[in-house]
C-alpha positions, 0 to 999 in steps of 0.5 A, spaced: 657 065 468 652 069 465 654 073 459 652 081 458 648 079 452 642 076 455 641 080 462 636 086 461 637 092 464 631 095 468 633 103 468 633 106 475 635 113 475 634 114 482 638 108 483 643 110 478 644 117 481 644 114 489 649 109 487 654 114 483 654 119 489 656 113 494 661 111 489 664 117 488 664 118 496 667 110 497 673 112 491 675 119 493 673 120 501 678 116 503 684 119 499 682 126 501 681 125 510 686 122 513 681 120 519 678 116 513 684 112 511 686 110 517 678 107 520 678 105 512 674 098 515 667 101 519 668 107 513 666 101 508 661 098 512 657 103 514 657 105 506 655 098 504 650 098 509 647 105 506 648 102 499 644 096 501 639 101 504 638 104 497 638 099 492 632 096 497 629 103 497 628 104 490 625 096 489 632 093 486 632 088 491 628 085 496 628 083 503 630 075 502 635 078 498 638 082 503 638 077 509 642 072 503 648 078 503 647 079 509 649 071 511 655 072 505 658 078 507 658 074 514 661 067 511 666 070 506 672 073 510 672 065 514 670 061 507 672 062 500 668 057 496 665 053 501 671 051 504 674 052 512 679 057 509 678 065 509 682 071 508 681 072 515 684 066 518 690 066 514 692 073 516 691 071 523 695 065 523 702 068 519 701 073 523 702 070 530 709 065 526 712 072 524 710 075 531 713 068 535 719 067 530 721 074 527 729 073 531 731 066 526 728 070 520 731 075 521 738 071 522 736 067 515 736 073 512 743 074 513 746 068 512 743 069 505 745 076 504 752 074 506 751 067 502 748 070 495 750 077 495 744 082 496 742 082 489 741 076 488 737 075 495 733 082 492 731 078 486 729 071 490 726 075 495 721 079 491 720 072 487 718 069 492 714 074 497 710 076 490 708 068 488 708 066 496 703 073 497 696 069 495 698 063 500 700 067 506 695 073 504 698 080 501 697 084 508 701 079 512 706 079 506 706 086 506 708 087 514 713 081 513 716 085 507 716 093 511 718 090 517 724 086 513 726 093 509 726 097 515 732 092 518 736 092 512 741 096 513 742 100 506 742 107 503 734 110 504 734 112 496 735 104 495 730 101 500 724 106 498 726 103 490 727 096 493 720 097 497 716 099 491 718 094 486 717 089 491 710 091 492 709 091 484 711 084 486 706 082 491 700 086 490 700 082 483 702 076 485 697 076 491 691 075 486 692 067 484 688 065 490 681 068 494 685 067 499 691 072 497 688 080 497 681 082 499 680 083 491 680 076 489 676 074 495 671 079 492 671 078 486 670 069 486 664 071 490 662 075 487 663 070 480 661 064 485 667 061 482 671 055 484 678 057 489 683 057 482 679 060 477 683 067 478 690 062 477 686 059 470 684 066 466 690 070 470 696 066 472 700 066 466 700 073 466 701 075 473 706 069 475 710 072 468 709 079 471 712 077 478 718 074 474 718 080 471 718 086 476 724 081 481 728 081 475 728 088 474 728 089 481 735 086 481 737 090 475 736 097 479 740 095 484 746 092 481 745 098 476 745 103 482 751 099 485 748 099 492 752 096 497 748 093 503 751 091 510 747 086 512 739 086 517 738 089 523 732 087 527 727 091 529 720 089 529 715 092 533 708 087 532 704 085 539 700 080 540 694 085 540 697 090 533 697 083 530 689 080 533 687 087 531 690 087 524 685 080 522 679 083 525 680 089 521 680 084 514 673 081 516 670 087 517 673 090 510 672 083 507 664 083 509 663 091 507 666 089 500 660 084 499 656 088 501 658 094 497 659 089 491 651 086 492 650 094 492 653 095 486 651 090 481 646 094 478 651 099 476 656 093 473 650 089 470 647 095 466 653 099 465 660 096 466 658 090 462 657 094 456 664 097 456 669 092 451 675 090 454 680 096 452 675 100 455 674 097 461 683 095 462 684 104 462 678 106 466 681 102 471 687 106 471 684 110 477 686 104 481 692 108 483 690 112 487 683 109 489 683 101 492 683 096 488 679 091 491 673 097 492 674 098 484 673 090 483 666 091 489 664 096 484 664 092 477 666 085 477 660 081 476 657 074 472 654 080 467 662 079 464 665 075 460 672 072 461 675 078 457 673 084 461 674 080 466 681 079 465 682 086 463 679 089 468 683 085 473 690 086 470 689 093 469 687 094 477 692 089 480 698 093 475 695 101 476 695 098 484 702 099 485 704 106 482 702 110 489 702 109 496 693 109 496 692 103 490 694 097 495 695 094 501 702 093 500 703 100 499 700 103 505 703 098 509 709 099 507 709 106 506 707 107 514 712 103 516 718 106 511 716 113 512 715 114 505 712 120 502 706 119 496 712 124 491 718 118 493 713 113 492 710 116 486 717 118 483 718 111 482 712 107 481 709 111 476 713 110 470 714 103 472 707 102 473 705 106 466 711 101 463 707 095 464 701 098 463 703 098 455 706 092 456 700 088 459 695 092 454 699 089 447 700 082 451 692 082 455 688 085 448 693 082 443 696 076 444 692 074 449 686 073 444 691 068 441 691 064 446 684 064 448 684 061 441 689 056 441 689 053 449 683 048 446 687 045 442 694 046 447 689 041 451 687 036 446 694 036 446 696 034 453 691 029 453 
């Protein structure tokens, strides 16, 4: 990885002021048209495809280096780090087994809830939909969660408080493999690191988080007293919503890689600059913008393991607390009919809690860490 220190930064205030402007088009249109927000895919692409344009014109990049974008933003949605494995594979595979096996799903689901009791099937489900995200991939985990919350015949106040916290979970957990969110894909691409990179500088935080946010799930709902009377299936997918859905991430995949090439000017000569704590609160922003174009914007090999991390857990947490900050949200939202005032009601306090939280734990005892893993390693040895 190349450190900060040692990239020159060539001043373009052509460039500088262009790339502005579409980053504050790519961040805010979507949030502000409806239209936008639900043709989200060709809307970034035809962004990627103007920023490209721009970096061309004011010199930043060259002709050869555009037809090597132009082959990456092809290839990474189907191959992450070189292997036969992409995104796009894996929202297409489990799609189609949720499609053909929804009905035993659905009768495995009751036979838990009567066995266990649905407060410890609420902490077991949303452990395990949150850890298993970054195999699966967070939007075939985030149909699986909005179709399973729609079947469960509970008070409405209850599923919305089951359904955010649940995607707290999995938004969080979907970042330990570049195959689990379009965020992490971008961002081992963008880096060129191996396939478990995020899982080594990430995983202790994340999977603690995980853990976290299914306990505390729990807790709400035993606390709440909610009584729960069992699953009703009513799952509505076809063979094409599920086709669709995959084509869908490539093209979102494929304008990320262009739109992050795009903008790794302003990620080498400004972001790069930020220390950690600066780089951990401006990515609050999240809540209400994408994460993974926030992660095309700025992670780039100009970073350092530190803000890297920051920035990253601070996008991934700041994510979950409106409907427009993650996949899961807008999935489940749309299936649940949930409003962005119930959605925020519960997901911001929550999301601001553990944003303190991780702020001590990612700037303060993580730097404890960092120190102490070689010896830790010297140890296990």
């Amino acid at each position: 990885m190349v450190e900060a220190a040692s990239v020159i930064c060539q001043p373009i205030p052509g460039l500088t002021i262009t790339l502005t402007i579409i980053l504050f088009l790519v961040l805010f249109l979507p949030f502000k048209f409806h239209k936008i927000e639900k043709n989200l895919e060709p809307f970034f692409l035809i962004m990627g495809i103007i920023a490209i344009i721009a970096n061309y014109a004011f010199g930043a990049t060259t002709t050869e280096e555009i037809i090597e974008v132009a082959k990456k933003a092809v290839i990474t949605p189907v191959s992450i780090s070189g292997t036969p494995i992409g995104i796009t594979q894996v929202v297409l595979l489990f799609g189609l087994l949720f499609y053909y096996y929804h009905e035993k799903i659905y009768k495995l689901l009751n036979m838990l809830i009567e066995k266990v009791g649905f407060i410890t099937f609420s902490f077991i489900f949303v452990l395990f939909f949150g850890l298993i995200s970054s195999l699966i991939s967070v939007i075939v985990t985030a149909v699986i969660l909005a179709e399973i919350a729609a079947a469960l015949k509970i008070e409405r106040k209850y599923k919305i408080e089951f359904v955010v916290l649940a995607s707290f979970a999995v938004g969080l957990g979907a970042a330990l493999t570049p195959v689990g969110e379009p965020l992490s894909t971008i961002a081992i691409s963008k880096l060129e690191e191996s396939f478990d990179y995020l899982l080594k500088i990430l995983g202790v935080y994340v999977i603690s988080g995980v853990l976290l946010v299914s306990a505390y799930t729990a807790y709400r709902l035993k606390k709440s007293g909610v009584i729960v009377y069992g699953v009703e299936a009513t799952y509505g997918e076809t063979i094409r919503s599920v086709i669709e859905r995959a084509v869908r991430v490539y093209i979102f995949v494929a304008a990320l890689e262009l739109l992050g090439h795009s903008f790794s000017y302003l990620a080498y000569c400004y972001f790069s600059k930020l220390p950690p704590w600066q780089l951990y609160w401006l990515n609050t922003i999240s809540a209400v913008v994408d994460n993974a174009t926030l992660t095309a914007a700025e992670i780039n090999k100009a970073l350092t393991v530190e803000q890297i991390r920051s920035a990253l857990m601070s996008l991934l947490i700041s994510g979950g607390m409106l409907i427009p900050g993650n996949i899961p949200n807008i999935v489940a939202a749309g299936r649940l009919k949930i409003t962005s005032k119930e959605w925020a009601r519960i997901g911001v306090p929550f999301g601001i809690v553990l944003l303190l939280l991780y702020f001590v734990i990612v700037e303060v005892i993580g730097l404890h860490i960092s120190i102490y893993t070689p010896f830790i390693s010297w140890w296990l040895r």
